[in-house]
PyMOL Python script that loads the backbone (N, CA, C, O; Angstrom):
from pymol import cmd

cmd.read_pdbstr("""\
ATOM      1  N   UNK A   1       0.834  -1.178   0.000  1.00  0.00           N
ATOM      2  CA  UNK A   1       0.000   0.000   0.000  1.00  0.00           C
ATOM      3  C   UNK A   1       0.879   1.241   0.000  1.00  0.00           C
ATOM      4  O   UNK A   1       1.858   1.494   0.701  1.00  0.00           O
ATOM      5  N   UNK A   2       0.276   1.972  -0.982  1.00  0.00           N
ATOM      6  CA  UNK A   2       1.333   3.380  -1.004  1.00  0.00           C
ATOM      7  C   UNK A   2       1.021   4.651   0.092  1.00  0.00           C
ATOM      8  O   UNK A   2      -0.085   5.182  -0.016  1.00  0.00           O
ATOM      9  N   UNK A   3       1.542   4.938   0.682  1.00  0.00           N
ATOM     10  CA  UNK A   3       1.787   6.197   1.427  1.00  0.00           C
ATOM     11  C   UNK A   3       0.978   7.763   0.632  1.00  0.00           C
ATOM     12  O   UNK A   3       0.172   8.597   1.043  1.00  0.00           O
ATOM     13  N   UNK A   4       1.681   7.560  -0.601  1.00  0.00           N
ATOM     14  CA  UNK A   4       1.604   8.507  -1.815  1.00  0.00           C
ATOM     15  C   UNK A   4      -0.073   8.635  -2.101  1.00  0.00           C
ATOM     16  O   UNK A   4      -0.835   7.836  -2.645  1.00  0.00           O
ATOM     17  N   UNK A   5      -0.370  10.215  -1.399  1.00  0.00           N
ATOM     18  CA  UNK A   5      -1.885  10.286  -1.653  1.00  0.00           C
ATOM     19  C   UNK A   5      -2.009  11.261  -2.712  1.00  0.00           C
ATOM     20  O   UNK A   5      -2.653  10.925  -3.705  1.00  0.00           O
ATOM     21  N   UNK A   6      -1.290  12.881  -2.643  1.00  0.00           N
ATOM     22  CA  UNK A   6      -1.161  13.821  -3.705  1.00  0.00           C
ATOM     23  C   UNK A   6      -0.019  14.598  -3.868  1.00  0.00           C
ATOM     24  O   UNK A   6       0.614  14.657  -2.814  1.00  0.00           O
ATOM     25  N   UNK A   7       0.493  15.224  -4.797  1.00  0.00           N
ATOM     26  CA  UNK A   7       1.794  15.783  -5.144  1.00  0.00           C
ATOM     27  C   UNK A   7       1.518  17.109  -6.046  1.00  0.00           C
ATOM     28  O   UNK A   7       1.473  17.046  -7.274  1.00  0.00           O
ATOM     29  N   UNK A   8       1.301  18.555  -5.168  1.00  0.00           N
ATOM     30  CA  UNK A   8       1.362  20.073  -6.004  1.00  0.00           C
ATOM     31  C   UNK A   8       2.842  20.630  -5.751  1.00  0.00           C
ATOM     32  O   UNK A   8       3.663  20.616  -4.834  1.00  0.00           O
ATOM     33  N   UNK A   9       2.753  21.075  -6.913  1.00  0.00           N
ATOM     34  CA  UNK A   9       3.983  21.470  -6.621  1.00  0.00           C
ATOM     35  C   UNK A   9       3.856  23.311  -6.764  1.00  0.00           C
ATOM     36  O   UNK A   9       2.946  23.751  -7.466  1.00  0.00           O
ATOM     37  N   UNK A  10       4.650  24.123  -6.184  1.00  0.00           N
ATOM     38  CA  UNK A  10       4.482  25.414  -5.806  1.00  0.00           C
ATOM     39  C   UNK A  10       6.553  25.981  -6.912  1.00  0.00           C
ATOM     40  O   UNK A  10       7.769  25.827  -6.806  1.00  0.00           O
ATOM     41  N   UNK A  11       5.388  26.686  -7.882  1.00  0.00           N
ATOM     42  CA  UNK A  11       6.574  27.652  -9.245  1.00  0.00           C
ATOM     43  C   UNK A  11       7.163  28.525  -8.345  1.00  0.00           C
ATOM     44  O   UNK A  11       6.716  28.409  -7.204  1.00  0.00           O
ATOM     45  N   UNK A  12       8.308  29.638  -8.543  1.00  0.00           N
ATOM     46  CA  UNK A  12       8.644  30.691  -8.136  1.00  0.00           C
ATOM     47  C   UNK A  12      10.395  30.798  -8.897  1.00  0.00           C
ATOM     48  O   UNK A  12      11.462  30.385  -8.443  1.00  0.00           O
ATOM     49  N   UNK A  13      10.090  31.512 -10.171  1.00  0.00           N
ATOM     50  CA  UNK A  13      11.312  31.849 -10.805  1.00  0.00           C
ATOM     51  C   UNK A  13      11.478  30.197 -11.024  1.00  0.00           C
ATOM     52  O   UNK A  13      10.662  29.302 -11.247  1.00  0.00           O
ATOM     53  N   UNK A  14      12.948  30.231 -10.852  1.00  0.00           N
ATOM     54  CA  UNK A  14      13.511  28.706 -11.573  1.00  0.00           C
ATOM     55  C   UNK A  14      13.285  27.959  -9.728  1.00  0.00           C
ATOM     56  O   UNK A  14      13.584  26.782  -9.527  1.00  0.00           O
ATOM     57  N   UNK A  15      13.072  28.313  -9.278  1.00  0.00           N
ATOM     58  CA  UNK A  15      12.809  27.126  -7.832  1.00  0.00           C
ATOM     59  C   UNK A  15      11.274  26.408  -7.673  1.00  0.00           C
ATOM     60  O   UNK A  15      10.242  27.062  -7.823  1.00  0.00           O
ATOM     61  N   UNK A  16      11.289  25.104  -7.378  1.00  0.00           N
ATOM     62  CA  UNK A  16       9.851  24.513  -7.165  1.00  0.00           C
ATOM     63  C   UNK A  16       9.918  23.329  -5.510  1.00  0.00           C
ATOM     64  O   UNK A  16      10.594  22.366  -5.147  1.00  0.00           O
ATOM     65  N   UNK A  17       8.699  24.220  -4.904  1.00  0.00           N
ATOM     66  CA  UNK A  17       8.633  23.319  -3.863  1.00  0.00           C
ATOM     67  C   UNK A  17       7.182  22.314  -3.894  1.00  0.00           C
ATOM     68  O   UNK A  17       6.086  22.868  -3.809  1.00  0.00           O
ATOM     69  N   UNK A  18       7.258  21.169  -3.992  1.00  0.00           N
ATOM     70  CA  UNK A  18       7.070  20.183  -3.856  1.00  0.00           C
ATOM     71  C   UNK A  18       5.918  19.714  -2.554  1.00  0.00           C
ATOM     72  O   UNK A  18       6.628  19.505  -1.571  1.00  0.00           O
ATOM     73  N   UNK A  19       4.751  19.524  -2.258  1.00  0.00           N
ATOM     74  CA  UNK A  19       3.860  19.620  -1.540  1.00  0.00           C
ATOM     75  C   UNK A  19       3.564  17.655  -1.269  1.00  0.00           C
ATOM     76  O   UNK A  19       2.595  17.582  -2.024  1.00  0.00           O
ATOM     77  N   UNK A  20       3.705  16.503  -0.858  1.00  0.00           N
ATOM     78  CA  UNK A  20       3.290  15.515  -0.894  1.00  0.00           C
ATOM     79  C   UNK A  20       2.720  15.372   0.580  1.00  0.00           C
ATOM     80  O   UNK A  20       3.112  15.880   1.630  1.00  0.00           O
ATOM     81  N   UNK A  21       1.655  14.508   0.309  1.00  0.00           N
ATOM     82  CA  UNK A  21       0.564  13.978   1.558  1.00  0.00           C
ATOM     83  C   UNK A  21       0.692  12.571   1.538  1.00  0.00           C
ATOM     84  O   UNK A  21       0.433  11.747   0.661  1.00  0.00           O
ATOM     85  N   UNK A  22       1.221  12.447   2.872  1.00  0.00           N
ATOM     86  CA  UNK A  22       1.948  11.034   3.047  1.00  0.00           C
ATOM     87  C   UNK A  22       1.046  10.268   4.313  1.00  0.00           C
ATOM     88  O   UNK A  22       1.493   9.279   4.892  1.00  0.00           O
ATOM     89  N   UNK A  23      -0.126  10.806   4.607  1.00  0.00           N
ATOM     90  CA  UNK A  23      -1.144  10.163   5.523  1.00  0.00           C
ATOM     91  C   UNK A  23      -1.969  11.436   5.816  1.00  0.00           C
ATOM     92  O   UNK A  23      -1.516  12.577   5.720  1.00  0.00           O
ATOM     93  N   UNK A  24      -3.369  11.083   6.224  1.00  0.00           N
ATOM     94  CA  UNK A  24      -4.355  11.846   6.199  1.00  0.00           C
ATOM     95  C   UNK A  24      -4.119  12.886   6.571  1.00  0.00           C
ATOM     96  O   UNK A  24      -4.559  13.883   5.999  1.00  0.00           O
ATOM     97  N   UNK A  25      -3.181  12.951   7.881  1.00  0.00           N
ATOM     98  CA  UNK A  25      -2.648  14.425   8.638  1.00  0.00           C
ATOM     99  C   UNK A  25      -1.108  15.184   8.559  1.00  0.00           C
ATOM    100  O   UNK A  25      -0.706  16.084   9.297  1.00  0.00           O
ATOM    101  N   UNK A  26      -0.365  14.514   7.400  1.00  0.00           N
ATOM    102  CA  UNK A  26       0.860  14.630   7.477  1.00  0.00           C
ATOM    103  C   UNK A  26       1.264  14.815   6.128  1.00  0.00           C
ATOM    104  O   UNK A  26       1.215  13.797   5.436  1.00  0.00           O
ATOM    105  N   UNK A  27       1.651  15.862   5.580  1.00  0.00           N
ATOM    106  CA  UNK A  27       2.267  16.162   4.564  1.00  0.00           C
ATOM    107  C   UNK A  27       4.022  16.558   4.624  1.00  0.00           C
ATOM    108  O   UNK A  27       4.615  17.004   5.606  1.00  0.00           O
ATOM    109  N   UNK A  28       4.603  16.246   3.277  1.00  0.00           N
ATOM    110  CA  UNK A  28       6.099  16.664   3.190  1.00  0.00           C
ATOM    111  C   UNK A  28       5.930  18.220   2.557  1.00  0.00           C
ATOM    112  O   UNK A  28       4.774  18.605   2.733  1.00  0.00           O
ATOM    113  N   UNK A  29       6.518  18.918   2.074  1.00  0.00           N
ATOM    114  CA  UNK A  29       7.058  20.368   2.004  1.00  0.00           C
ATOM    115  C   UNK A  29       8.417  20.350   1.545  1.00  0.00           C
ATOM    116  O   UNK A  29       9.244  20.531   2.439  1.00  0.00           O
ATOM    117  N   UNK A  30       8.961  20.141   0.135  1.00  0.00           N
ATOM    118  CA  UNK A  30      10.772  19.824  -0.141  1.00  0.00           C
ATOM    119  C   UNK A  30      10.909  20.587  -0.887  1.00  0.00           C
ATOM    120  O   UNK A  30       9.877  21.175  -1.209  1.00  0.00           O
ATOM    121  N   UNK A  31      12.349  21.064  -1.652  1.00  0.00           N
ATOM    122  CA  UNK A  31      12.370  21.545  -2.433  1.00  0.00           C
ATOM    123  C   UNK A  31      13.536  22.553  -2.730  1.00  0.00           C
ATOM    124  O   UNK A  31      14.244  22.823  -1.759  1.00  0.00           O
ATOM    125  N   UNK A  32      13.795  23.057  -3.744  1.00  0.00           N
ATOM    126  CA  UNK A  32      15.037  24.250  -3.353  1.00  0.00           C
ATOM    127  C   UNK A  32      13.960  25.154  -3.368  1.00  0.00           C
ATOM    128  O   UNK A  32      12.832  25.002  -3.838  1.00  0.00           O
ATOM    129  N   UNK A  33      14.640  26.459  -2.582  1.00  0.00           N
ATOM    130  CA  UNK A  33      14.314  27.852  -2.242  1.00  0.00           C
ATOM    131  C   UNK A  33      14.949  28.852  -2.667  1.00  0.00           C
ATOM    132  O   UNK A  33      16.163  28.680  -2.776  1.00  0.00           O
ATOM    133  N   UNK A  34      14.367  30.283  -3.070  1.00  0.00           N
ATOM    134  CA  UNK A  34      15.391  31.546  -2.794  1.00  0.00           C
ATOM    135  C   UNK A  34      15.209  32.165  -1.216  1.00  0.00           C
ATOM    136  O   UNK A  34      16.086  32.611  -0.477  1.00  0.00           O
ATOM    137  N   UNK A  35      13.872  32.039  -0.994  1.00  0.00           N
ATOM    138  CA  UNK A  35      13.391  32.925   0.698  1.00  0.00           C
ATOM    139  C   UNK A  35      12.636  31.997   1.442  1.00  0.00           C
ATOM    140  O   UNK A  35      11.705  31.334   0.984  1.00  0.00           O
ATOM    141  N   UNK A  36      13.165  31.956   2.899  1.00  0.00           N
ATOM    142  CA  UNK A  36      11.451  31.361   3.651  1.00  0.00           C
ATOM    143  C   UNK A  36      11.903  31.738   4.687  1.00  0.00           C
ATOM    144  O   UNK A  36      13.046  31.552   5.105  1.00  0.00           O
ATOM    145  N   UNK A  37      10.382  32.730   5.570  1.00  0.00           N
ATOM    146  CA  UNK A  37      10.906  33.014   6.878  1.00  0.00           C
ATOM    147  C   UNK A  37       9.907  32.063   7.819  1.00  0.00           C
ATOM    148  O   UNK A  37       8.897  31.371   7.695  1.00  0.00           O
ATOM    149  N   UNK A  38      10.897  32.503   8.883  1.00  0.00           N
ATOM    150  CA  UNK A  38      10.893  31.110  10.204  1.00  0.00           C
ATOM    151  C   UNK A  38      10.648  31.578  11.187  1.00  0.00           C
ATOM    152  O   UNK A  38      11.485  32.216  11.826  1.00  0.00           O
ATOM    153  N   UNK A  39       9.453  31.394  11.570  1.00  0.00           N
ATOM    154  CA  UNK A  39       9.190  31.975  13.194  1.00  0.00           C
ATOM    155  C   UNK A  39       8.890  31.340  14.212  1.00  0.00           C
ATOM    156  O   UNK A  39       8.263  30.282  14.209  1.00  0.00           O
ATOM    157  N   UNK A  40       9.305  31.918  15.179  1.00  0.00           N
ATOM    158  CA  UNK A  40       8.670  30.433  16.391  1.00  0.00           C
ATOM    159  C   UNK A  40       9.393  31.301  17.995  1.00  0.00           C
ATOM    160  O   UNK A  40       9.958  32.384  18.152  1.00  0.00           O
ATOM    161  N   UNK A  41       9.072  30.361  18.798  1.00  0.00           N
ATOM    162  CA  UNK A  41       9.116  30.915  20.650  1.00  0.00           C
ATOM    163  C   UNK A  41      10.665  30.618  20.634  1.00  0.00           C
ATOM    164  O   UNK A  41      11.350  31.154  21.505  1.00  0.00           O
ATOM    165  N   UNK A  42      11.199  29.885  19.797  1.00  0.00           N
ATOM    166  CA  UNK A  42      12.597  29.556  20.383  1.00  0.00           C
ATOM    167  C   UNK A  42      13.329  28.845  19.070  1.00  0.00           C
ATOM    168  O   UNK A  42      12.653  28.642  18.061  1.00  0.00           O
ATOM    169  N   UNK A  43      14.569  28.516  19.113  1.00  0.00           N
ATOM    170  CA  UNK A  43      14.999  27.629  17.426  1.00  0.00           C
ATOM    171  C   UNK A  43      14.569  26.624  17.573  1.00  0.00           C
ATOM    172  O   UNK A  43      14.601  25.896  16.581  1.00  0.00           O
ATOM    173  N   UNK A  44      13.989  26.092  18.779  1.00  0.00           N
ATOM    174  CA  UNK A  44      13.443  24.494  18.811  1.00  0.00           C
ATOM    175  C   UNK A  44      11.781  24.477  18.315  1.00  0.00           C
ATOM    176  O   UNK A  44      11.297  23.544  17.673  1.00  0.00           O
ATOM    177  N   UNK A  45      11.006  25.721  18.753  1.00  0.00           N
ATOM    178  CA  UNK A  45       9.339  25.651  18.279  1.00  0.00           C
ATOM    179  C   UNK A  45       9.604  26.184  16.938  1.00  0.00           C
ATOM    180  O   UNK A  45      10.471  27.036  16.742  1.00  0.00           O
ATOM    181  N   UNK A  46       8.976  25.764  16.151  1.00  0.00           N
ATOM    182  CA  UNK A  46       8.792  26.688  14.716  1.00  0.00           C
ATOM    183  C   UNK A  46       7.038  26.705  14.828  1.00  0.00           C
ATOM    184  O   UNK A  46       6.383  25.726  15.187  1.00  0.00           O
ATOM    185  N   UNK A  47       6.469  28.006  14.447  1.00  0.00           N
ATOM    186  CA  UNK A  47       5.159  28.073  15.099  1.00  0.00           C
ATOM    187  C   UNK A  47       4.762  28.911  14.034  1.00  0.00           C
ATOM    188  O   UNK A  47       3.756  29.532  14.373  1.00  0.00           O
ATOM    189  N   UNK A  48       5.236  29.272  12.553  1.00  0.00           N
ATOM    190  CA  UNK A  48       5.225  29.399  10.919  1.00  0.00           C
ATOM    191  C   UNK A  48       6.320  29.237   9.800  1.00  0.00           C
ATOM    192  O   UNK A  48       7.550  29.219   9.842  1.00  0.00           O
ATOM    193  N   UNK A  49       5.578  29.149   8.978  1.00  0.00           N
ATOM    194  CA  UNK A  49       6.935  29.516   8.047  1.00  0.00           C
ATOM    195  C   UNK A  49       6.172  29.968   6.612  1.00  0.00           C
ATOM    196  O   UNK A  49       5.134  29.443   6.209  1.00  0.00           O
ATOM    197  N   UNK A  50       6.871  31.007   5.953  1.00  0.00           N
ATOM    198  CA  UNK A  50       6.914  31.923   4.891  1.00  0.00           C
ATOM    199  C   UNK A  50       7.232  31.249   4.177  1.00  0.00           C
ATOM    200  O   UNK A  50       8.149  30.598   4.677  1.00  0.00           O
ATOM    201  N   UNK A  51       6.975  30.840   2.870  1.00  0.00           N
ATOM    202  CA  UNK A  51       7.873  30.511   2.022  1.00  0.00           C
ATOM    203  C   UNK A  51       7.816  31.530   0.681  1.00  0.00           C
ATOM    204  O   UNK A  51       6.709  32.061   0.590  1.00  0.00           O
ATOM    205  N   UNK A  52       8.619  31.866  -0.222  1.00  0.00           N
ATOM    206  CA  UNK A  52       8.808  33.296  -0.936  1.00  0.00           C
ATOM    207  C   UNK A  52       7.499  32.801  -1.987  1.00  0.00           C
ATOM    208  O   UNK A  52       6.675  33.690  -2.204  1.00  0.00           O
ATOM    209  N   UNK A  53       7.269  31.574  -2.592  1.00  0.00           N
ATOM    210  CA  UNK A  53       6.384  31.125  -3.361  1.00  0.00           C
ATOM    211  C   UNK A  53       5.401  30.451  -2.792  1.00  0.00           C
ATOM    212  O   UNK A  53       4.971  29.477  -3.410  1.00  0.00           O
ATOM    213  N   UNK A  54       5.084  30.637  -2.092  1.00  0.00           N
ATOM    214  CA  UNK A  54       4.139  29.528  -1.047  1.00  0.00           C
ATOM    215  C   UNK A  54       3.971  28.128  -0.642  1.00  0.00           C
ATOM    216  O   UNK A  54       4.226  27.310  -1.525  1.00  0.00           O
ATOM    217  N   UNK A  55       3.701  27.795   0.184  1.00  0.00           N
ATOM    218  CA  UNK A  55       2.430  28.318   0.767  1.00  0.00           C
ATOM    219  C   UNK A  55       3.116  28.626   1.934  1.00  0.00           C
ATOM    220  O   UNK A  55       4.265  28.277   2.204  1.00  0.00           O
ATOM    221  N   UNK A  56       2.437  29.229   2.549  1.00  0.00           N
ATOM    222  CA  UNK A  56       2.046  30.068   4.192  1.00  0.00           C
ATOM    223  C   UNK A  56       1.429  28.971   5.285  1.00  0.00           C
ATOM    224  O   UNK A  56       0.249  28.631   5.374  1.00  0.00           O
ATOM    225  N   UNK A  57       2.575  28.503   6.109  1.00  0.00           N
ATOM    226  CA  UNK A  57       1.655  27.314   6.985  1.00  0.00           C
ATOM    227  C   UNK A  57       2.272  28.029   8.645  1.00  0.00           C
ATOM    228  O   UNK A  57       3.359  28.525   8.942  1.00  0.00           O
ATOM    229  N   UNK A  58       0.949  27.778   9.497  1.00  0.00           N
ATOM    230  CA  UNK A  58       1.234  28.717  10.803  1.00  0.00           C
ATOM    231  C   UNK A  58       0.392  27.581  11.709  1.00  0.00           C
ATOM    232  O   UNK A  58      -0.675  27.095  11.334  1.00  0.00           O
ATOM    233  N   UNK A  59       0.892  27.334  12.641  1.00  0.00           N
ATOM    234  CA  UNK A  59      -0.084  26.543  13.893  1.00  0.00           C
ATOM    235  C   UNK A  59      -1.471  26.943  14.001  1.00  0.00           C
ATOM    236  O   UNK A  59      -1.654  28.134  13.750  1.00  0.00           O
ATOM    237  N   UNK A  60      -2.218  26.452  14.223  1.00  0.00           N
ATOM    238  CA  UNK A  60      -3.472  26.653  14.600  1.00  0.00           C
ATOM    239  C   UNK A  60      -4.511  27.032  13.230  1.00  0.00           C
ATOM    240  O   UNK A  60      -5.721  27.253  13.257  1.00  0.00           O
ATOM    241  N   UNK A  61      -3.709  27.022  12.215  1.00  0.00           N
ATOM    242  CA  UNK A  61      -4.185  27.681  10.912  1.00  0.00           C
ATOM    243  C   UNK A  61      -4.688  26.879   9.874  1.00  0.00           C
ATOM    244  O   UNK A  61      -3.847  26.047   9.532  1.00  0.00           O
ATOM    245  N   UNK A  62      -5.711  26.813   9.260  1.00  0.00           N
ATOM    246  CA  UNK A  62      -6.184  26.230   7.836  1.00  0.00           C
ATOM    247  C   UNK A  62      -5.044  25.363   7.335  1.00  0.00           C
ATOM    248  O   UNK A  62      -3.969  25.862   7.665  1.00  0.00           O
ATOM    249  N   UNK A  63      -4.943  24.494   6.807  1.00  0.00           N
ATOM    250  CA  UNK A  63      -3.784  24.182   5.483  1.00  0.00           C
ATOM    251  C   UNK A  63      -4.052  23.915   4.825  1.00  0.00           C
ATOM    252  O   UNK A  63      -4.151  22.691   4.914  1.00  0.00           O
ATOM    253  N   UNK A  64      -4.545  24.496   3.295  1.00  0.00           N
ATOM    254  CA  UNK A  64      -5.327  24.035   2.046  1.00  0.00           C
ATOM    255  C   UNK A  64      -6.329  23.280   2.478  1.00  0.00           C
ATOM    256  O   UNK A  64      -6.370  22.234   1.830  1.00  0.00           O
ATOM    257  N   UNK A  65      -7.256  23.360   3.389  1.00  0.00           N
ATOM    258  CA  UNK A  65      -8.806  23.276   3.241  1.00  0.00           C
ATOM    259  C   UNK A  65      -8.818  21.551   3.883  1.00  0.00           C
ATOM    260  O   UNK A  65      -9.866  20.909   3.816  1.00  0.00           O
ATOM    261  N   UNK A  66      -7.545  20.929   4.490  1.00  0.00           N
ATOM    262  CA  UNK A  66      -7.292  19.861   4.882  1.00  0.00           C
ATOM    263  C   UNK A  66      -7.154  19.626   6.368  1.00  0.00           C
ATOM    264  O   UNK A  66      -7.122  18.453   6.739  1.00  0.00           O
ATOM    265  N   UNK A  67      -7.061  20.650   7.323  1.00  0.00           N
ATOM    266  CA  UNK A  67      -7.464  20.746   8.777  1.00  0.00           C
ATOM    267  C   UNK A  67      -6.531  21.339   9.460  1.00  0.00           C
ATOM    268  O   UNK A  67      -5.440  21.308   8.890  1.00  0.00           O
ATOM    269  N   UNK A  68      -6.548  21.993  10.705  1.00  0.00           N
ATOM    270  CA  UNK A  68      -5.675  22.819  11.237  1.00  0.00           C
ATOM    271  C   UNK A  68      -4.049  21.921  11.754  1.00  0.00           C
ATOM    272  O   UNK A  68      -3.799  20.798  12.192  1.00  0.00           O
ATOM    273  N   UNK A  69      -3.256  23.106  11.415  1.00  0.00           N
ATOM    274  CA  UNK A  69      -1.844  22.781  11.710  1.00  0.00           C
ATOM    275  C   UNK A  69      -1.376  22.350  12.968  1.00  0.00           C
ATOM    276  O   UNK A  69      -1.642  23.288  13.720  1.00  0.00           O
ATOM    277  N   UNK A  70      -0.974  21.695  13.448  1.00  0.00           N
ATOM    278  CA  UNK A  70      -0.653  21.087  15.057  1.00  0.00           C
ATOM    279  C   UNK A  70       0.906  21.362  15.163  1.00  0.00           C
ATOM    280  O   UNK A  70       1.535  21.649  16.181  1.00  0.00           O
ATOM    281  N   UNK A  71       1.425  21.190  13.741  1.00  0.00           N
ATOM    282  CA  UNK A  71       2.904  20.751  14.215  1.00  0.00           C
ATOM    283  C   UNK A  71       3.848  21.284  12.917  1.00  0.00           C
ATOM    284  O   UNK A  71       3.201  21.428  11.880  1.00  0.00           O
ATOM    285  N   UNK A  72       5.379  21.616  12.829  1.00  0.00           N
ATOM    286  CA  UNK A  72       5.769  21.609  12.355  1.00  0.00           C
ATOM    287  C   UNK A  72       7.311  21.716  12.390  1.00  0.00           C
ATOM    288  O   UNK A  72       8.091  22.446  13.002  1.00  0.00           O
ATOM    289  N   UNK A  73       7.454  20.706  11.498  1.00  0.00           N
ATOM    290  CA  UNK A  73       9.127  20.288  11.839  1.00  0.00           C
ATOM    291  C   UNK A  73      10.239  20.190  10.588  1.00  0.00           C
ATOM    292  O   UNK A  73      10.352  19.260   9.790  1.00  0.00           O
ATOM    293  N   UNK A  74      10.977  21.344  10.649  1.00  0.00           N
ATOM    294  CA  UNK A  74      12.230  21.193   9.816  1.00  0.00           C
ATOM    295  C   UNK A  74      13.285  20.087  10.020  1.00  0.00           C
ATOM    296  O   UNK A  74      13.989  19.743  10.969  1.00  0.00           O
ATOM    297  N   UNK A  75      13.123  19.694   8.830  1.00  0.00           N
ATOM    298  CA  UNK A  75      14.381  18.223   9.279  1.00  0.00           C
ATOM    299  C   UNK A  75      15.816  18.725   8.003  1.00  0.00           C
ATOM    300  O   UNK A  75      15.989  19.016   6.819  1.00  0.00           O
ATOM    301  N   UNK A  76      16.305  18.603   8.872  1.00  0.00           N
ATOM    302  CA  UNK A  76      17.852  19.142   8.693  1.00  0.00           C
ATOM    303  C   UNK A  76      18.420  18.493   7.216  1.00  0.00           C
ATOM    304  O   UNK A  76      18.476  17.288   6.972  1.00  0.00           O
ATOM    305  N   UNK A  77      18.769  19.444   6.423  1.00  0.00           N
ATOM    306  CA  UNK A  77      19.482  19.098   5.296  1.00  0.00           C
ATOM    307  C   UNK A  77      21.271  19.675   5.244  1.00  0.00           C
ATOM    308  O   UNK A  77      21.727  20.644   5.851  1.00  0.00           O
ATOM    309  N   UNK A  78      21.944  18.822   4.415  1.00  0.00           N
ATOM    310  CA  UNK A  78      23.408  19.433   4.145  1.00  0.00           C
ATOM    311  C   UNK A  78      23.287  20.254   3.509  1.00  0.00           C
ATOM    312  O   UNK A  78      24.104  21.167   3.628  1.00  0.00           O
ATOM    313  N   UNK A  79      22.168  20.376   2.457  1.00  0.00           N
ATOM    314  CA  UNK A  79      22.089  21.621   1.558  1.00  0.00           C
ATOM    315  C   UNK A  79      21.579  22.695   1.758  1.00  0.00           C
ATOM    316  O   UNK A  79      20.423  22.706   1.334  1.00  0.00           O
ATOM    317  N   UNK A  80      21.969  23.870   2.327  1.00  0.00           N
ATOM    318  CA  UNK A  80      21.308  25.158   2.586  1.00  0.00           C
ATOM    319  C   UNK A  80      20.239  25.671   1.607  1.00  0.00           C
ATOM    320  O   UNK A  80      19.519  26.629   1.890  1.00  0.00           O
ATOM    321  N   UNK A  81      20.178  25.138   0.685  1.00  0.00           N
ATOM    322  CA  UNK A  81      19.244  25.706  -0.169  1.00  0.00           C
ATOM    323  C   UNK A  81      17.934  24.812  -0.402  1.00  0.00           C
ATOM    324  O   UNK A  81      16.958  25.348  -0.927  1.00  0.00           O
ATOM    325  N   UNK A  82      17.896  23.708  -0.094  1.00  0.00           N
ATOM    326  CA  UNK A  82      16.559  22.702  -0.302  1.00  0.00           C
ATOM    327  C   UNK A  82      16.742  22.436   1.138  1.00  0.00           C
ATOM    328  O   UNK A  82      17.710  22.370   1.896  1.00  0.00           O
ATOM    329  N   UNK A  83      15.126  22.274   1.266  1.00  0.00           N
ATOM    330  CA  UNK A  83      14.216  22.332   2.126  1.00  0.00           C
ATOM    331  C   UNK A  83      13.593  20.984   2.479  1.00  0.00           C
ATOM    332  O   UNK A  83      13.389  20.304   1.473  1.00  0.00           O
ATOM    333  N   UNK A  84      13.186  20.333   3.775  1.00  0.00           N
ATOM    334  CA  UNK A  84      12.127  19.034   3.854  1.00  0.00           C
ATOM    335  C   UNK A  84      11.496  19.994   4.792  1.00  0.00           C
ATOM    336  O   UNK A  84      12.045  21.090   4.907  1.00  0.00           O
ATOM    337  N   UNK A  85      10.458  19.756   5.459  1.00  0.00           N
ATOM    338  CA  UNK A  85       9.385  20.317   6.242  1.00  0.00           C
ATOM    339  C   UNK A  85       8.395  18.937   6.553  1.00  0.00           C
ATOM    340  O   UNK A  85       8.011  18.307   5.568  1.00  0.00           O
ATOM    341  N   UNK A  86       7.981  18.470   7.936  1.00  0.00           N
ATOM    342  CA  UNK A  86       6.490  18.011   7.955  1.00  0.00           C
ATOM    343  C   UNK A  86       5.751  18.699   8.310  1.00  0.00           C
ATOM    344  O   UNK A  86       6.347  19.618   8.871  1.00  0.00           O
ATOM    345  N   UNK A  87       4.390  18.889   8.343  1.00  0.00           N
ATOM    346  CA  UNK A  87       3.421  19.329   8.633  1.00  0.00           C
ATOM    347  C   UNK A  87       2.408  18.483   9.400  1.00  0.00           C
ATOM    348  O   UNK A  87       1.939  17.645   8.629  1.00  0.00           O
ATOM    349  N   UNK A  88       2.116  18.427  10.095  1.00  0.00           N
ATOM    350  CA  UNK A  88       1.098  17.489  10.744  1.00  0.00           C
ATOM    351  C   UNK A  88      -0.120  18.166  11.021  1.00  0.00           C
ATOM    352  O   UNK A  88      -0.045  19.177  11.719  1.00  0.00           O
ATOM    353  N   UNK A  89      -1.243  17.788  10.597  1.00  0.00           N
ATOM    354  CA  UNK A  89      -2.793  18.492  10.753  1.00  0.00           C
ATOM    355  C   UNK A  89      -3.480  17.865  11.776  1.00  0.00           C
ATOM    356  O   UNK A  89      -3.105  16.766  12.186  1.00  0.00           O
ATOM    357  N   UNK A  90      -4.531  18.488  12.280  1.00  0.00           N
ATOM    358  CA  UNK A  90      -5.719  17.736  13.275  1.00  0.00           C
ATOM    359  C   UNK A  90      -6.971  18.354  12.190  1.00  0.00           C
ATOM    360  O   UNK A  90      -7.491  19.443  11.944  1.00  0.00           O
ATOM    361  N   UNK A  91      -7.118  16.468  11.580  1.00  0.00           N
ATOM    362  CA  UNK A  91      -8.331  17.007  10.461  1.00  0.00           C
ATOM    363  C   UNK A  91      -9.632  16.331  10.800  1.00  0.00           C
ATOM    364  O   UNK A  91     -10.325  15.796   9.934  1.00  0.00           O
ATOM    365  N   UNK A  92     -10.039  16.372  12.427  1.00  0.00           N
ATOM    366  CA  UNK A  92     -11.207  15.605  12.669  1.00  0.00           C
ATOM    367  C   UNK A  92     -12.472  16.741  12.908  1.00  0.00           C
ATOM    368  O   UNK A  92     -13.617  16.351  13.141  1.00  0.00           O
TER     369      UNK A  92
END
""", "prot")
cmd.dss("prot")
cmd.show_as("cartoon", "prot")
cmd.util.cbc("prot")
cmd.orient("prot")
């Protein structure tokens, strides 16, 4: 059984980030970047993030019409310029 539910991908100049939904409440976010800002209570909470081409994902907030944001976690790359992100929703 595949994981693999949908895949948008988000244009901006020559960079594309990559949107996949990997279980009902959990999507990936990859991709190279030129901008994304990062906000949060401390470097350990991230509690939004900007991205220069979108999308816009913030705790407590909508995420494409799929249920509010609970969580979100940057997972560490060697490459400063591409991006992974999860997202975890509460879509009940």
């Amino acid at each position: 059984m595949s994981l693999f539910v949908s895949n948008i991908s988000y244009y901006k100049k020559d960079k594309q980030l990559i949107l996949t939904q990997i279980t009902d409440n959990q999507f990936l976010i990859e991709g190279e970047f030129n901008k994304v800002k990062i906000g949060g209570e401390n470097e350990y909470s991230i509690s939004y993030m900007d991205f220069e081409c979108g999308p816009f994902i913030h705790i407590g907030k909508d995420f494409l019409g799929r249920g509010r944001v609970t969580n979100i976690d940057l997972i560490d790359q060697d490459n400063p310029n591409y991006i992974i992100v999860k997202v975890k929703l509460d879509n009940e």
